[in-house]
C-alpha positions in Angstrom: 0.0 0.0 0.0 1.0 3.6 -0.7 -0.3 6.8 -0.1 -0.6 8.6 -3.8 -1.7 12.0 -4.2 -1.8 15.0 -6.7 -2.7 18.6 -6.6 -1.5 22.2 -8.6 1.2 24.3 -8.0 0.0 28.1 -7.1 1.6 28.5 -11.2 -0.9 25.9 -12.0 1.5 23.1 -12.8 0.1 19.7 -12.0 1.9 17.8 -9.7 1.7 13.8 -8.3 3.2 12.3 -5.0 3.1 8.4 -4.2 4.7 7.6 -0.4 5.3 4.2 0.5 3.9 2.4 3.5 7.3 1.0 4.3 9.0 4.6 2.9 12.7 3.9 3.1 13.0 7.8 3.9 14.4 8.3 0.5 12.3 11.0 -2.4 13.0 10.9 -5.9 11.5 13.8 -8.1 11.1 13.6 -11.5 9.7 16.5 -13.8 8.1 13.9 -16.2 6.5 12.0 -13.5 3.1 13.1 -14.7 3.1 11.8 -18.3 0.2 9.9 -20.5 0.2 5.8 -19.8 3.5 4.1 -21.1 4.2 0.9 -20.8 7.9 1.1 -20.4 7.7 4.1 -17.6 4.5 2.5 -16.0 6.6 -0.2 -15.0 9.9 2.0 -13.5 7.3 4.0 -11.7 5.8 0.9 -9.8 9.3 -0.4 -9.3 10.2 2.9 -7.1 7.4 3.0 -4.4 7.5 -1.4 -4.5 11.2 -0.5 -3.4 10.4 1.6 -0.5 11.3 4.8 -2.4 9.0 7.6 -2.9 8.2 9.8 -6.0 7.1 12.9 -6.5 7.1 15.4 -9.9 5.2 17.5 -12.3 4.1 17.5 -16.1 6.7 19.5 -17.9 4.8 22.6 -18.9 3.9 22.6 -22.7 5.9 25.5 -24.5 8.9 26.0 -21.7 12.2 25.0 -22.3 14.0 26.8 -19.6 15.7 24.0 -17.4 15.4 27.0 -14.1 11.8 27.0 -14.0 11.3 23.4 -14.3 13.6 23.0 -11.6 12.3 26.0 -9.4 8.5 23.7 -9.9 9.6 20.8 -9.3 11.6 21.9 -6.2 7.9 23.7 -5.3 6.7 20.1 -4.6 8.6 19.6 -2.0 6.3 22.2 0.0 3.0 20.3 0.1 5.1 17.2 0.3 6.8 18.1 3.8 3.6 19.3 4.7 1.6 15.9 4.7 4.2 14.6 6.7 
């Protein structure tokens, strides 16, 4: 069992965060962690929580190709994510 949840930034970016029950303390973050079904990624992504890892990321916006603001929102997750725990 995991915990799995997803909201929006204040900027609107869509965000997801899956915790482990048996959370090893460790979070990975990954800006394409929101992403249409793939078999390939769908399988990595239940690796990492089945590990005791937990996950958390956005959608990289559409249209921005600046590597600073995908890191400032993916670093924005980290604000709800302490939050819930």
């Amino acid at each position: 069992m995991h915990a799995e949840w997803g909201e929006w930034l204040p900027d609107g970016t869509e965000y997801r965060v899956v915790v482990p029950e048996a959370w090893n303390g460790v979070l990975l973050l990954d800006l394409d962690f929101i992403h249409s079904p793939h078999p390939t990624w769908d399988k990595a992504y239940a690796w990492i929580p089945e590990h005791g890892y937990a996950v958390a990321g956005t959608r990289r916006p559409a249209g921005t190709f600046s590597a600073s603001v995908w890191a400032h929102r993916l670093r924005q997750v980290l604000h709800p994510f302490r939050k819930r725990l």
